[in-house]
C-alpha positions as CSV (number, residue, x, y, z in Angstrom):
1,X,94.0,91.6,90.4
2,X,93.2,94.6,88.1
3,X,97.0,95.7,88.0
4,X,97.7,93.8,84.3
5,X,100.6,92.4,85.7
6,X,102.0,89.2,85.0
7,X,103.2,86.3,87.2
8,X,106.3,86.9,85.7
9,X,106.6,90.6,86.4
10,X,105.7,90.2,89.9
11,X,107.9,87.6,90.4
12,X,111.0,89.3,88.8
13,X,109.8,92.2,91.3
14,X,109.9,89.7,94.1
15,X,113.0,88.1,93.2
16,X,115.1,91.6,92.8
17,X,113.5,93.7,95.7
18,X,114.7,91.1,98.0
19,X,118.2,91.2,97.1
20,X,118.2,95.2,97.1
21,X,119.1,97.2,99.9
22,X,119.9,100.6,99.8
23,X,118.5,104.0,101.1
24,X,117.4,105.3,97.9
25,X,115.5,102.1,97.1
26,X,112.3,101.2,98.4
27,X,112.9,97.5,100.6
28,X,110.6,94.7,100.3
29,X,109.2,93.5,103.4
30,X,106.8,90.7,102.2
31,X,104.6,89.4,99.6
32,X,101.3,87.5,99.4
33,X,100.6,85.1,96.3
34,X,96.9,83.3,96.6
35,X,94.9,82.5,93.7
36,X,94.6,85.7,91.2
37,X,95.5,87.8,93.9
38,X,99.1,89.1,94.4
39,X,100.8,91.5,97.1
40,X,103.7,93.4,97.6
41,X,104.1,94.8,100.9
42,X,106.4,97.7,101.4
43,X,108.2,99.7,103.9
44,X,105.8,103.0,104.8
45,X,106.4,105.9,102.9
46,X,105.0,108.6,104.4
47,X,105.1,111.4,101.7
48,X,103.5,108.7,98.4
49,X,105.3,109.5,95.1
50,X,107.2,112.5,93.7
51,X,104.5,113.3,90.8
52,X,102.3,114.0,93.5
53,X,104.3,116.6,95.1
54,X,105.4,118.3,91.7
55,X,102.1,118.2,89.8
56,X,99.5,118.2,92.2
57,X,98.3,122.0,92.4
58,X,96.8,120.9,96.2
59,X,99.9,120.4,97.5
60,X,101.8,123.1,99.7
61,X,104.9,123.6,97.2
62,X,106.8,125.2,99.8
63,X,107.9,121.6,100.9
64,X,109.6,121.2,97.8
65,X,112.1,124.1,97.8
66,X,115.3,123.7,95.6
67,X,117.7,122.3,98.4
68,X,115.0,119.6,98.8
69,X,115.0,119.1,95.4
70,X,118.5,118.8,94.7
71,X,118.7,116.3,97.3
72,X,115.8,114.3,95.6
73,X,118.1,114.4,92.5
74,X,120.8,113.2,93.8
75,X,119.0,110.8,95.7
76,X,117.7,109.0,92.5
77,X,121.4,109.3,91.2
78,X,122.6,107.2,94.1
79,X,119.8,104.8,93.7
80,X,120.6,104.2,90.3
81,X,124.2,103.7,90.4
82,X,123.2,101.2,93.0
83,X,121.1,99.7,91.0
84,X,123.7,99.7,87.7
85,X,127.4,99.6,89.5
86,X,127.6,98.7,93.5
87,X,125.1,95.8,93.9
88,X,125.7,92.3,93.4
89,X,123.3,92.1,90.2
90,X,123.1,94.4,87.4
91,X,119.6,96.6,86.9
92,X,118.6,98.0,84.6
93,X,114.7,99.5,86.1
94,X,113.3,99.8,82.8
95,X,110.2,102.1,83.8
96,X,111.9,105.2,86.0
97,X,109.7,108.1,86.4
98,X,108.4,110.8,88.8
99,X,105.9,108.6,90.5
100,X,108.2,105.7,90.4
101,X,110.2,107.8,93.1
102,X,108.2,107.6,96.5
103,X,109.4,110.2,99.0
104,X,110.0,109.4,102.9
105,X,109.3,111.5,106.1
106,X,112.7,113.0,105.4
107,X,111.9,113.5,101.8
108,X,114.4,111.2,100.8
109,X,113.5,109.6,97.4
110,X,113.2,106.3,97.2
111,X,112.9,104.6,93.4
112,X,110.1,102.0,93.6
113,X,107.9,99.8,90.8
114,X,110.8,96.6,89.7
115,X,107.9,95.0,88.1
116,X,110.1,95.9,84.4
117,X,113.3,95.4,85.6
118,X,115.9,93.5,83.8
119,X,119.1,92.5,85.1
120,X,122.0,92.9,82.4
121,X,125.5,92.1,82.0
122,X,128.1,95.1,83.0
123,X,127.5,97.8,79.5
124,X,125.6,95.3,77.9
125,X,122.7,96.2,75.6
126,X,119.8,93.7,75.2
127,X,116.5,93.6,72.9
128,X,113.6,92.5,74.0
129,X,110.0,92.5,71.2
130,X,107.5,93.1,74.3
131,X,108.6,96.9,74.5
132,X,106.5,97.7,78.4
133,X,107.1,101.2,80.2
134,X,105.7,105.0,80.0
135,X,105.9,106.8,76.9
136,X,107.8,110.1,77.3
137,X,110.2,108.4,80.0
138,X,111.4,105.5,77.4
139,X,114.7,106.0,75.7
140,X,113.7,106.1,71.8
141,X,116.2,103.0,71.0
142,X,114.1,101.1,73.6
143,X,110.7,102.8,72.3
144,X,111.2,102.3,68.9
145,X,113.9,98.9,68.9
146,X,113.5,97.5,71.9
147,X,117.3,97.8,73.0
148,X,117.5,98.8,76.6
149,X,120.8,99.7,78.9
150,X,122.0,101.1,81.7
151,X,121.9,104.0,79.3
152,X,117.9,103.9,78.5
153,X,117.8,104.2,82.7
154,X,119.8,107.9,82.2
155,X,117.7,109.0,79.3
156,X,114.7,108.3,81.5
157,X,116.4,110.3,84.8
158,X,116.7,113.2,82.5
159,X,113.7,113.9,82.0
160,X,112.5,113.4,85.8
161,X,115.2,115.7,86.3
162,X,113.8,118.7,83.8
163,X,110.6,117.4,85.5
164,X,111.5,118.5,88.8
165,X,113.3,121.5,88.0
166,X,111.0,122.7,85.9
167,X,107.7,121.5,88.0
168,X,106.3,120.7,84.7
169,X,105.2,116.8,83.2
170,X,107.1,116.6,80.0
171,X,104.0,116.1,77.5
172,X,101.3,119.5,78.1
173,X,98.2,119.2,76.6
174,X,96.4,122.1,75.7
175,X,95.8,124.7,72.9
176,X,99.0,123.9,71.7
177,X,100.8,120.2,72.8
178,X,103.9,121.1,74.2
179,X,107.3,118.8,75.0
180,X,109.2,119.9,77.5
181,X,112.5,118.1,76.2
182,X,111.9,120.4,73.1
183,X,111.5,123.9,74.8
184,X,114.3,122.7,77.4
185,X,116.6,121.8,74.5
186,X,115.7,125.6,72.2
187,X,116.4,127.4,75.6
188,X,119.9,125.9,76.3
189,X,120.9,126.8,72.4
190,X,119.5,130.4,73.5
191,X,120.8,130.5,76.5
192,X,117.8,131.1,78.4
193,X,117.3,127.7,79.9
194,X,115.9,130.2,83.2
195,X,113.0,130.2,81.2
196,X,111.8,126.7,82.3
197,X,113.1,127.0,86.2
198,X,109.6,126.7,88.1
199,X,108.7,130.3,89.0
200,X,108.2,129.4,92.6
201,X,111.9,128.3,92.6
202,X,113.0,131.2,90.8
203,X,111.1,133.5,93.3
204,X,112.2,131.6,96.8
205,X,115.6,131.5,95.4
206,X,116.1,134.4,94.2
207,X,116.6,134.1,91.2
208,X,118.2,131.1,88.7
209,X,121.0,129.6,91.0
210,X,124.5,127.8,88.9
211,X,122.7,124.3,90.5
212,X,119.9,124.9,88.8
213,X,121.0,125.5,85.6
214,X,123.9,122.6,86.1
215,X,120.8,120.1,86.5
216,X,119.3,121.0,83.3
217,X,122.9,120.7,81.4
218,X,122.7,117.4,82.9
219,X,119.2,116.4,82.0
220,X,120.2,117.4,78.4
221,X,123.4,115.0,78.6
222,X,121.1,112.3,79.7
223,X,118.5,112.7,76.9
224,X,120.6,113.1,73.9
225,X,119.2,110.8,71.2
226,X,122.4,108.5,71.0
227,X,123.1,106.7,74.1
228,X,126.9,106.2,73.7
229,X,126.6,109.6,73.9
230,X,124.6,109.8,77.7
231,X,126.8,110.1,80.4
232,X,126.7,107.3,83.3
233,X,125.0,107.4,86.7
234,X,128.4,107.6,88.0
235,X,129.8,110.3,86.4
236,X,126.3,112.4,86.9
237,X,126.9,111.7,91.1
238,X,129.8,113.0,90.7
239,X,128.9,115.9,88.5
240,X,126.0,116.8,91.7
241,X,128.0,116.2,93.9
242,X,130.8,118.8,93.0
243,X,130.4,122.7,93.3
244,X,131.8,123.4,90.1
245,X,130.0,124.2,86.7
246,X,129.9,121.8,84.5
């Protein structure tokens, strides 16, 4: 009752969870609708949300290694081109970020939270004046114009991506604020984008590894300021997916 959603968010949830299925999307198992009260009810997974895992300083961050991680990026990838190409409707999720992503027994990511999810015509861009989602994730047409596309879901997978590669949130309060789209974008024009690899990967692997350093190119792709520019879920599986550098 407290959630601040509206009947119409949970039912677009509803209405697009059950016509999802894929393994990189969290599946609907039932909901509950009785006075003020509403209820989604989800398949169990075990391991909660991805922010948990990569900003929780309780956490063992062993379990999050960088083969485990890579596969949790191109998990997301999957789900998304799911989500904007294979499935009978057209998503766009509106609202993807780390603890959107919940993470199985297998730590297979699975993107969650439709409640903002628009379904679009194929390359379409639409406007909408009621401009809902998490600041520092949001595209800045969609944050500042309220045009959103399959493109405003890429800008908002870059920066989980620099997220989890980094193991940093992308807004650091402190002393000095910092962004991590700004010191991610400085380091690639110096090239010394090792400079924002987590340390614990850059001790357990040895070093900066070429995947590494692929997935922030591609972050950086995905965040450029003019979407035409983005690249699509598509082309970024296929970018993971190879060996070669970009």
């Amino acid at each position: 009752m407290d959630s601040g959603q509206g009947d119409l968010e949970f039912k677009t949830e509803v209405l697009i969870l059950a016509r999802l299925q894929h393994n990189n999307l969290v599946r609907l198992l039932g909901f509950s609708i009785q006075g003020n009260e509403r209820l989604l009810v989800y398949e169990f997974v075990q391991y909660g949300s991805l922010d948990h895992f990569l900003f929780d300083g309780s956490v063992n961050s062993s379990t999050l290694n960088w083969d485990t991680r890579y596969k949790i990026i191109l998990g997301i990838a999957k789900g998304l081109v799911y989500l904007h190409e294979d499935s009978r409707l057209r998503i766009v999720h509106r609202d993807l970020k780390a603890s959107n992503v919940l993470l199985d027994g297998n730590m297979i990511p699975k993107i969650a939270d439709f409640g903002l999810a628009k379904l679009v015509l194929r390359d379409a861009t639409q406007e909408t004046s009621r401009i809902i989602g998490t600041y520092g994730y949001m595209a800045p047409e969609y944050a500042n114009h309220g045009c959103f596309s399959f493109k405003s879901d890429m800008y908002s997978f870059g920066v989980v991506v620099l997220e989890i590669v980094s193991g940093q949130k992308r807004f650091q309060n402190g002393a000095t604020p910092r962004d991590l789209l700004n010191i991610a974008w400085r380091n690639w024009q110096e090239r010394t984008s090792a400079n924002i690899i987590d340390p614990f990967l850059m001790v357990t692997s040895g070093g900066a590894q070429p995947e590494m350093l692929k997935c922030i190119q591609i972050a950086l792709l995905c965040v450029q300021e003019n979407p035409g520019d983005r690249p699509t879920v598509a082309s970024v599986v296929q970018m993971l997916s190879t060996s070669s550098s970009l």
